[in-house]
TORKOL-4160 file (C-alpha; in steps of 0.2 Angstrom, whole numbers, padded with zeros to 4 digits, m for minus):
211
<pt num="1" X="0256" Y="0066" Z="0029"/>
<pt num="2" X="0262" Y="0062" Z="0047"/>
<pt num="3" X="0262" Y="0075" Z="0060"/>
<pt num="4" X="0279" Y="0077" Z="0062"/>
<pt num="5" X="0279" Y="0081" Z="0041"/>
<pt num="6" X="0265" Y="0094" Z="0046"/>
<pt num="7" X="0273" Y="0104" Z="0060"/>
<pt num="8" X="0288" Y="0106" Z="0047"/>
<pt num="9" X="0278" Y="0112" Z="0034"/>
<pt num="10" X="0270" Y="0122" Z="0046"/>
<pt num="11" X="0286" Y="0128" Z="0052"/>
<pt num="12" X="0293" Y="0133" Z="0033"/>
<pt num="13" X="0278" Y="0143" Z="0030"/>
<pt num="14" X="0279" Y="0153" Z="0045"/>
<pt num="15" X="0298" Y="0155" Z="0039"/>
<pt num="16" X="0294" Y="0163" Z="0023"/>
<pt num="17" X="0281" Y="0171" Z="0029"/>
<pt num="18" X="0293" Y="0182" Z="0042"/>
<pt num="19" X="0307" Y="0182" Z="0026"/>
<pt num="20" X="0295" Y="0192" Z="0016"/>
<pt num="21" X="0292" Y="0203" Z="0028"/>
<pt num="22" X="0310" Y="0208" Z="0031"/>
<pt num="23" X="0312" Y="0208" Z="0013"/>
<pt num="24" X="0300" Y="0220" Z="0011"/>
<pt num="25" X="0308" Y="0230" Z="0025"/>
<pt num="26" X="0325" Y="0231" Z="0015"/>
<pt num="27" X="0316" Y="0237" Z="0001"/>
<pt num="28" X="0307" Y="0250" Z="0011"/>
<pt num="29" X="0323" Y="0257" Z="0021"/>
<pt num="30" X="0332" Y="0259" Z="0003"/>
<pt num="31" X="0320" Y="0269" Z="m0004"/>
<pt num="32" X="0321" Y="0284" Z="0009"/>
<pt num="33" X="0329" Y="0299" Z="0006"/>
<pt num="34" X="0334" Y="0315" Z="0015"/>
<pt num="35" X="0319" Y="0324" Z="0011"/>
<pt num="36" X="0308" Y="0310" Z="0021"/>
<pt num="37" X="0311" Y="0314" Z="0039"/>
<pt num="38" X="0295" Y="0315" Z="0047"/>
<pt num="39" X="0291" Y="0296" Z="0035"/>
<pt num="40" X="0307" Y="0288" Z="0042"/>
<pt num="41" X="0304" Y="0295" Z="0059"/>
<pt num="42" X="0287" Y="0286" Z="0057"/>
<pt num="43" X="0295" Y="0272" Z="0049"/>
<pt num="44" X="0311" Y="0267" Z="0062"/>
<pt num="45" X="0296" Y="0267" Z="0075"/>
<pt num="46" X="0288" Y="0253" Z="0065"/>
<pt num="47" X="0305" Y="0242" Z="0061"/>
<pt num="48" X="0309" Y="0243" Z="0077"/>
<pt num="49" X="0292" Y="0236" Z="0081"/>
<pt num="50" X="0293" Y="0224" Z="0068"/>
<pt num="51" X="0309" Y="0216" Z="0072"/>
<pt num="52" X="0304" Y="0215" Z="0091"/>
<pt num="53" X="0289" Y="0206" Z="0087"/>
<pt num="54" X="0302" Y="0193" Z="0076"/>
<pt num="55" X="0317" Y="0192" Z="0087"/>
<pt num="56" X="0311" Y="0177" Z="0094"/>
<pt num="57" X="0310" Y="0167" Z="0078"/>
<pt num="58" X="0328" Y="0160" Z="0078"/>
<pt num="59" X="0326" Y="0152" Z="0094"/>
<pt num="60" X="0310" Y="0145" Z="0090"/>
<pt num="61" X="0319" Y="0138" Z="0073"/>
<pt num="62" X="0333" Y="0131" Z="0081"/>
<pt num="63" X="0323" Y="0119" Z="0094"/>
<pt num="64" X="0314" Y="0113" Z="0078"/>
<pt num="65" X="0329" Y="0114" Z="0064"/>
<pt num="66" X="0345" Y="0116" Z="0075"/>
<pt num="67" X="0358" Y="0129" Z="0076"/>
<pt num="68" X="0367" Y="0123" Z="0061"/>
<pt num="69" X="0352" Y="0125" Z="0048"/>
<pt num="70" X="0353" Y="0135" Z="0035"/>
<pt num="71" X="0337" Y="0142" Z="0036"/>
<pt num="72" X="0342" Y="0147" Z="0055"/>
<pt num="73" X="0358" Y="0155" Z="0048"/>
<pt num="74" X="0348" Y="0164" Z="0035"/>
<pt num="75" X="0335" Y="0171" Z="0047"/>
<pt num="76" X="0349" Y="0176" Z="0062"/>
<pt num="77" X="0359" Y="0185" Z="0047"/>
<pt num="78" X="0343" Y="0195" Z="0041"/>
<pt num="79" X="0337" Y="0200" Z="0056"/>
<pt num="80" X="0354" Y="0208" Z="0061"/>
<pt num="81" X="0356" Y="0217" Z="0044"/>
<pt num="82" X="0338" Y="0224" Z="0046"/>
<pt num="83" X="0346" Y="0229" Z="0067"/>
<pt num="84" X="0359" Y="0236" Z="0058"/>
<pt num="85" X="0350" Y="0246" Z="0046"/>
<pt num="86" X="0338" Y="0253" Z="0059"/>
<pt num="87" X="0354" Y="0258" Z="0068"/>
<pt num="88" X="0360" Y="0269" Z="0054"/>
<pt num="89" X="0345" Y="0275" Z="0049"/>
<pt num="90" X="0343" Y="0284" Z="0067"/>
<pt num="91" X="0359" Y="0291" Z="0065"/>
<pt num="92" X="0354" Y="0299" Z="0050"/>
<pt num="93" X="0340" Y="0306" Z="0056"/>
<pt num="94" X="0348" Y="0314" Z="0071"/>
<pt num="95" X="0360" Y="0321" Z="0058"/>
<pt num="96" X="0346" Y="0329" Z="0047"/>
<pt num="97" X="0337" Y="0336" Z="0062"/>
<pt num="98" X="0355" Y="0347" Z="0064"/>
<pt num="99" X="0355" Y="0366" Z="0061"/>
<pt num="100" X="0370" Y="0375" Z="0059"/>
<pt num="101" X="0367" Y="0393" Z="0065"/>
<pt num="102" X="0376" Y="0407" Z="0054"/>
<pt num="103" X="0386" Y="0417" Z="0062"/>
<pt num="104" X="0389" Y="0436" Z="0059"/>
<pt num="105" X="0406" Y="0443" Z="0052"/>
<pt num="106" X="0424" Y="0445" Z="0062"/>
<pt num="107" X="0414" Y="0430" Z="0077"/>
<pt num="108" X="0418" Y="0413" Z="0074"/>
<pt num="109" X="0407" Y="0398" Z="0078"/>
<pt num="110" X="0413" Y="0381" Z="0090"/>
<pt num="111" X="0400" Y="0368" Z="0087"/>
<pt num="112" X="0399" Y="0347" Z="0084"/>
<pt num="113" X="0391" Y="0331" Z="0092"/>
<pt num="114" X="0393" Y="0323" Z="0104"/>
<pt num="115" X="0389" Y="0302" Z="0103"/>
<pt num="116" X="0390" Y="0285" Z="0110"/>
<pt num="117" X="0399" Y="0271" Z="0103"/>
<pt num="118" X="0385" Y="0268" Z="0092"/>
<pt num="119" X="0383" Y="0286" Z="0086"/>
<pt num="120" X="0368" Y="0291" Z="0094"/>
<pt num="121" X="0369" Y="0310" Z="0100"/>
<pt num="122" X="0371" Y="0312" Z="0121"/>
<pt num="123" X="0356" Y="0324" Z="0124"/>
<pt num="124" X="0357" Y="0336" Z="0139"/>
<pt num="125" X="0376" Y="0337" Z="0143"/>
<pt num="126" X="0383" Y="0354" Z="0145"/>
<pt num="127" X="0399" Y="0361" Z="0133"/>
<pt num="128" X="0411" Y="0374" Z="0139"/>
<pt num="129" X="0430" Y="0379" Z="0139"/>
<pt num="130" X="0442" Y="0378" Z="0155"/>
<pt num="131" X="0460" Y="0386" Z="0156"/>
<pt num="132" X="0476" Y="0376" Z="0158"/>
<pt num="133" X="0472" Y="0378" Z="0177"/>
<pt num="134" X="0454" Y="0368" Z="0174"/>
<pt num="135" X="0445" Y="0385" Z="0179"/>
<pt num="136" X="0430" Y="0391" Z="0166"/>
<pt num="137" X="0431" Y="0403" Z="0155"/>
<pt num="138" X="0415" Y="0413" Z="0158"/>
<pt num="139" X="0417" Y="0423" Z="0141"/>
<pt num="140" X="0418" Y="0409" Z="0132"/>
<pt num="141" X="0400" Y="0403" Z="0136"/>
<pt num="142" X="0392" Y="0387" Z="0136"/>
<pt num="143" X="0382" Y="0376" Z="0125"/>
<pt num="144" X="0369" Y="0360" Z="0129"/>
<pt num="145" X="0368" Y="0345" Z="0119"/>
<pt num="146" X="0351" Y="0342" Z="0109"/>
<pt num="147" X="0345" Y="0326" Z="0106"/>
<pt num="148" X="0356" Y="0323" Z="0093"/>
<pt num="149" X="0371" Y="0326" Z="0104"/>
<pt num="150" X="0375" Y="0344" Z="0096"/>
<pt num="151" X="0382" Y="0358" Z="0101"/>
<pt num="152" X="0386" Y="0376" Z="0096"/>
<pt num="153" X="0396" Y="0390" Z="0105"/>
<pt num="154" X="0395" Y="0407" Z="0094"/>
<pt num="155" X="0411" Y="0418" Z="0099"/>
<pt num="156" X="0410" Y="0436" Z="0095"/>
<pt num="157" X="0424" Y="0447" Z="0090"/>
<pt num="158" X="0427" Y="0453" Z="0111"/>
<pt num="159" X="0428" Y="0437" Z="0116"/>
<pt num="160" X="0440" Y="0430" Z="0100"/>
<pt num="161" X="0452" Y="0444" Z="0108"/>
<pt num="162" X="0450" Y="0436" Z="0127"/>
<pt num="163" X="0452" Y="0419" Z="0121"/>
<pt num="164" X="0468" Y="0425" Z="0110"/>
<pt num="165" X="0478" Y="0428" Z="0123"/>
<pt num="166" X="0474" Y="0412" Z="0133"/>
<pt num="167" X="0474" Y="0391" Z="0130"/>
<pt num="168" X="0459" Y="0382" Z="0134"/>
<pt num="169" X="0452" Y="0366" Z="0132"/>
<pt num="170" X="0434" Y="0361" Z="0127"/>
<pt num="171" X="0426" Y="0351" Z="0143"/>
<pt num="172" X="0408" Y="0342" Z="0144"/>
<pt num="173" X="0400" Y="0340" Z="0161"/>
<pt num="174" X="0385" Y="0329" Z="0165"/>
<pt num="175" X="0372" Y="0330" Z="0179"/>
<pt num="176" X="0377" Y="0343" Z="0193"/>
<pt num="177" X="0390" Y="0348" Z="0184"/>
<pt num="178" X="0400" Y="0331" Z="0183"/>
<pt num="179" X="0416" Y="0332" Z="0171"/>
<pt num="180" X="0416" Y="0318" Z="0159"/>
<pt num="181" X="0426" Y="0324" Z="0145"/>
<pt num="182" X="0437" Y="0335" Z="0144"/>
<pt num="183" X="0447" Y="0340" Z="0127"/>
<pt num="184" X="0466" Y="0336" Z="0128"/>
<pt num="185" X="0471" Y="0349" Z="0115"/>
<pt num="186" X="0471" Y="0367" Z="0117"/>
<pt num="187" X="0457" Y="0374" Z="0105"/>
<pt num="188" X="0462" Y="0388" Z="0094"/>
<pt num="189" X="0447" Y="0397" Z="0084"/>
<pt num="190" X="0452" Y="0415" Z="0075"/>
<pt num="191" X="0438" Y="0427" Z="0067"/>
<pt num="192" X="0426" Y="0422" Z="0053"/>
<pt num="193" X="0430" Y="0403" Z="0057"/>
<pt num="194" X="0420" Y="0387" Z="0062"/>
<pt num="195" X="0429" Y="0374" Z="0072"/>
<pt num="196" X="0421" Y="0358" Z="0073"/>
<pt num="197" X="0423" Y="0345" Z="0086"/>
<pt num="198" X="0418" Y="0326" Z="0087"/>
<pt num="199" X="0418" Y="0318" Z="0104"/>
<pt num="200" X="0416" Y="0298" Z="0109"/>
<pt num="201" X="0408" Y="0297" Z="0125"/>
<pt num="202" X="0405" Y="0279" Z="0134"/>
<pt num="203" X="0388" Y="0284" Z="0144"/>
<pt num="204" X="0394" Y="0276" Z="0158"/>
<pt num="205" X="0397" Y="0282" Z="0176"/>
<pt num="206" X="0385" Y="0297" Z="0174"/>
<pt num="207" X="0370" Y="0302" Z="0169"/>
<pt num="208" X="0359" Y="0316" Z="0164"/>
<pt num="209" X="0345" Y="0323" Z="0174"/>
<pt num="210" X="0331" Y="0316" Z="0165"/>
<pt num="211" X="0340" Y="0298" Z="0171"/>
């Protein structure tokens, strides 16, 4: 066998040797379920890991195979998929860690997420209503984003009545207070009802105090 045979030999077992291993992380990411938070938690630290360590494959296959190789392909495809799925299962675990709070008869509740583009939650920004005038409503209160980007803003029956006579608009500030969002319709919430609100936010421009 010459020595260019080996070093492709060589190069086809290392191959299906990083295959397997993303196989076996396929298999590992469909078998999680909702119950399994504190596993996934465990296990998106270790896929991420994992397809660190492999990321520099393709390139490595490409000097030896070329760009155009199937096996090249194959790999670049996998990796992605795996990228993806490590992507999505992040979301869902900042979706499971959520806890609505209950809210007690004749209030009302204003709660949702706040994410990037990708759907990861924007910790640490600050949700509150302004008047048609861009002043604050005191009454109406103010909510911080956890780490999954929520929000909730109980109103009780006093402040239903304020708010009643009044339009206002959901804004989310940043760092020192730094508007970056602000709702551009009027939010109308009545007793015993739970408005929910999804916002899209770039990340760019601003940042939160732990930047």
């Amino acid at each position: 066998m010459t020595a260019k045979n080996g070093e492709v030999m060589k190069g086809k077992k290392a191959q299906s040797s990083l295959l397997s291993e993303l196989e076996e992380l396929e298999s590992v990411i469909a078998r999680f379920d909702d119950t399994q938070i504190s596993a996934l938690k465990a296990f998106i630290i270790s896929g991420k890991s994992t397809l660190s360590f492999f990321s520099g494959q393709p390139n490595r296959l490409k000097k030896k195979l070329g760009e155009d190789h199937p096996r090249v392909r194959e790999l670049e495809s996998r990796l992605k998929r795996n990228s993806d799925l490590i992507k999505e299962l992040e979301a869902e675990l900042e979706l499971a860690r959520i806890e609505v709070p209950d809210i007690p008869e004749c209030s009302a509740l204003v709660h949702g997420r706040i994410v990037d583009k990708s759907n990861h939650g924007i910790p640490e920004l600050s949700v509150s209503a302004e008047d048609e005038r861009d002043e604050p409503l005191r009454p109406f209160g103010n909510s911080e984003t956890n780490v999954s980007g929520y929000f909730s803003i109980p109103l009780s029956r006093k402040t239903l009545s304020f708010l009643s006579k009044r339009k206002y608009y959901l804004s989310v500030r940043a760092y020192l207070g730094e508007l970056v969002h602000r709702e551009p319709k009027a939010l109308k919430v009545s007793e015993n009802s739970v408005a929910q609100v999804s916002i899209i936010l770039e990340c760019v421009g601003w940042r939160t105090s732990r930047q």
